[in-house]
C-alpha positions in Angstrom: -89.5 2.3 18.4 -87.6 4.9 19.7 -83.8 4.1 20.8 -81.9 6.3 23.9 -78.4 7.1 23.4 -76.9 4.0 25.0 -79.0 1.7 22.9 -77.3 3.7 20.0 -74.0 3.2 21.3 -74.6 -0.6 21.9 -76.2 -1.2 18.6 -72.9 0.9 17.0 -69.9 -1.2 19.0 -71.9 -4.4 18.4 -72.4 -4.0 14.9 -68.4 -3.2 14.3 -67.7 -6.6 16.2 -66.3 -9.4 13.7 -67.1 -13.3 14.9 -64.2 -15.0 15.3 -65.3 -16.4 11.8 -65.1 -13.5 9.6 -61.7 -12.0 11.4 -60.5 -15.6 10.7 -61.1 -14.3 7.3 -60.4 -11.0 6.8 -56.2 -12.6 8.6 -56.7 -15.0 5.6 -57.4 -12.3 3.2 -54.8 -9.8 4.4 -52.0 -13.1 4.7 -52.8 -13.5 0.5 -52.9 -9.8 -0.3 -49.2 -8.9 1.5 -46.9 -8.5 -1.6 -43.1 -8.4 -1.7 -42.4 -4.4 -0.3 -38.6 -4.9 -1.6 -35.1 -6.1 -1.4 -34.1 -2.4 0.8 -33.4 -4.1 4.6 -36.0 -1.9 6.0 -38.8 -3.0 3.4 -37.3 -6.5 4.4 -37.9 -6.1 8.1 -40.8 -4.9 7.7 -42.6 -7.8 5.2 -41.2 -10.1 8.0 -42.9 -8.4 10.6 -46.0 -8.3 8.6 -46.2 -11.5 7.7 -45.5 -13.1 11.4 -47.9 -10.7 12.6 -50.7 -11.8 10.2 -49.8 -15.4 10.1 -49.7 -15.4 14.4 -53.7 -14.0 14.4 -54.1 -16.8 12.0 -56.2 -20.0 13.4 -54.4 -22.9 13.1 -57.2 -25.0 10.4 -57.0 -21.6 8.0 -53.8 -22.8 6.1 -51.7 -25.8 6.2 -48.0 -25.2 6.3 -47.5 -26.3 2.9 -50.4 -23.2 2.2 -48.2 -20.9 4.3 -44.9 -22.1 2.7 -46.3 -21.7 -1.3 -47.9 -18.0 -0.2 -44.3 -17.2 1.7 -42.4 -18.7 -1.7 -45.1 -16.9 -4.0 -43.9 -13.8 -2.3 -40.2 -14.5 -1.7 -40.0 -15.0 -5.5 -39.8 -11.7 -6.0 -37.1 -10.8 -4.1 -33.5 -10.3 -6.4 -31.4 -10.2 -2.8 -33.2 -14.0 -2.3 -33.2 -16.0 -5.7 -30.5 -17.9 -4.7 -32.4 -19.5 -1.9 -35.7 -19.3 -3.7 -33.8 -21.7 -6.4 -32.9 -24.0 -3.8 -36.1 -23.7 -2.7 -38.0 -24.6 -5.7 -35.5 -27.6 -6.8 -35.3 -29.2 -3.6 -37.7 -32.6 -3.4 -40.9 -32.2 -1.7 -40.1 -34.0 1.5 -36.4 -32.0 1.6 -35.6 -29.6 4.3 -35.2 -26.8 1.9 -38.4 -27.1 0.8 -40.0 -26.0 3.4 -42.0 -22.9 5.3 -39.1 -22.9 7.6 -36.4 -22.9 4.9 -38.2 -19.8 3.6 -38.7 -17.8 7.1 -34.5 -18.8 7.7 -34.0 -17.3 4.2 -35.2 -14.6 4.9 -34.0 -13.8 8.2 -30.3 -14.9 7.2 -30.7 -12.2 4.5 -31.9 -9.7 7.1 -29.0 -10.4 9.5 -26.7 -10.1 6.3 -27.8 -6.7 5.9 -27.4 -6.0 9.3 -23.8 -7.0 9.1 -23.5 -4.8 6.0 -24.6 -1.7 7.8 -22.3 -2.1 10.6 -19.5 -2.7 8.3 -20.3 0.5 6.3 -20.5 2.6 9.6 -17.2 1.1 11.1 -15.6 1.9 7.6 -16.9 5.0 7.5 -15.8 5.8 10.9 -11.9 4.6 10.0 -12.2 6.9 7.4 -13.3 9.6 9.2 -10.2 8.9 11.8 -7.6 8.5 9.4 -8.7 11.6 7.3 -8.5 13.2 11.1 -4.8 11.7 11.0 -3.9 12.4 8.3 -4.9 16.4 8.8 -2.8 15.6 12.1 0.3 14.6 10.1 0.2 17.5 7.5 0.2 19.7 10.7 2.9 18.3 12.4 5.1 17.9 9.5 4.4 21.8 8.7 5.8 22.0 12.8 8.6 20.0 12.0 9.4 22.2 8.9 9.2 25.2 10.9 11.3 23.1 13.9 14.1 22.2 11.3 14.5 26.2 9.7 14.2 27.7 12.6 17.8 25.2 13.4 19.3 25.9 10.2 19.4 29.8 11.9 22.1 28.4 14.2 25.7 29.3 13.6 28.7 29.4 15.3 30.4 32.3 16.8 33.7 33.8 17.0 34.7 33.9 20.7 34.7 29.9 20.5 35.1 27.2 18.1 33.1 25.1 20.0 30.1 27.2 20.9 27.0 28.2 19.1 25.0 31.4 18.5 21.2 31.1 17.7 19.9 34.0 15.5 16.2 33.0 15.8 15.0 30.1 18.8 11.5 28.1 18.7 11.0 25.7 21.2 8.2 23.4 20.1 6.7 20.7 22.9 5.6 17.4 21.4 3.4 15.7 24.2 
């Protein structure tokens, strides 16, 4: 049988089609694969955004939530920046709140918005210290002006016609705005 070339093409886009069956599958197998990527905000963000991306192409009757919440907690395990809530986590009675797949997903977006907070922080430091290093460059200048202001008036002396009247040798007249 010989096959023209839109047969060819057909045969090629159908055979690269999953059922809904096996890319049920191949979710479920990418959802136990995804590892820990690290405690850096970014690598953070992004297992987040990973995991609620697989887990929301996920069919409902692939994983209970207590399978979702022991591969989250298998995961989160790892993390240094969360072992304070993966303890809480792990001693908490079954039927607790903090033993739970939401517990986890809060976790680990209260960690994410800490670091958040912590980057702003930084910056606005940062920027304060860029100011008051600006200020303070502004005060060595204007105490070298108020140096020069205060020899230049020590060049002031009085003169001989009058008692009460001055001579200046040497004026500056400095504007402070």
């Amino acid at each position: 049988i010989l096959l023209n070339g839109p047969q060819v093409l057909w045969l090629i886009i159908d055979s690269t089609q999953f059922d809904d069956n096996l890319s049920g599958a191949r979710t479920a197998k990418d959802l136990l694969s995804l590892k820990w990527m690290g405690d850096e905000p970014m690598q953070k963000q992004l297992f987040l955004k990973t995991w609620l991306n697989i887990v929301s192409r996920l069919k409902d009757s692939y994983f209970s939530p207590e399978g979702l919440r022991d591969i989250l907690a298998g995961c989160l395990k790892e993390s240094k920046d969360l072992q304070h809530e993966y303890k809480n986590y792990e001693i908490a009675p079954v039927h607790d709140p903090k033993h739970s797949y939401e517990y986890l997903l809060d976790a680990l977006d209260r960690s994410i918005s800490r670091d958040d907070m912590d980057i702003v922080k930084r910056d606005k430091q940062k920027e304060m210290d860029r100011v008051i290093a600006g200020n303070a460059e502004a005060n060595i200048k204007l105490a070298s002006e108020l140096k020069a202001d205060k020899a230049a008036s020590r060049n002031v002396t009085p003169t001989t016609s009058s008692p009460n009247s001055l001579e200046v040798r040497s004026s500056s007249c400095l504007l402070y705005t």
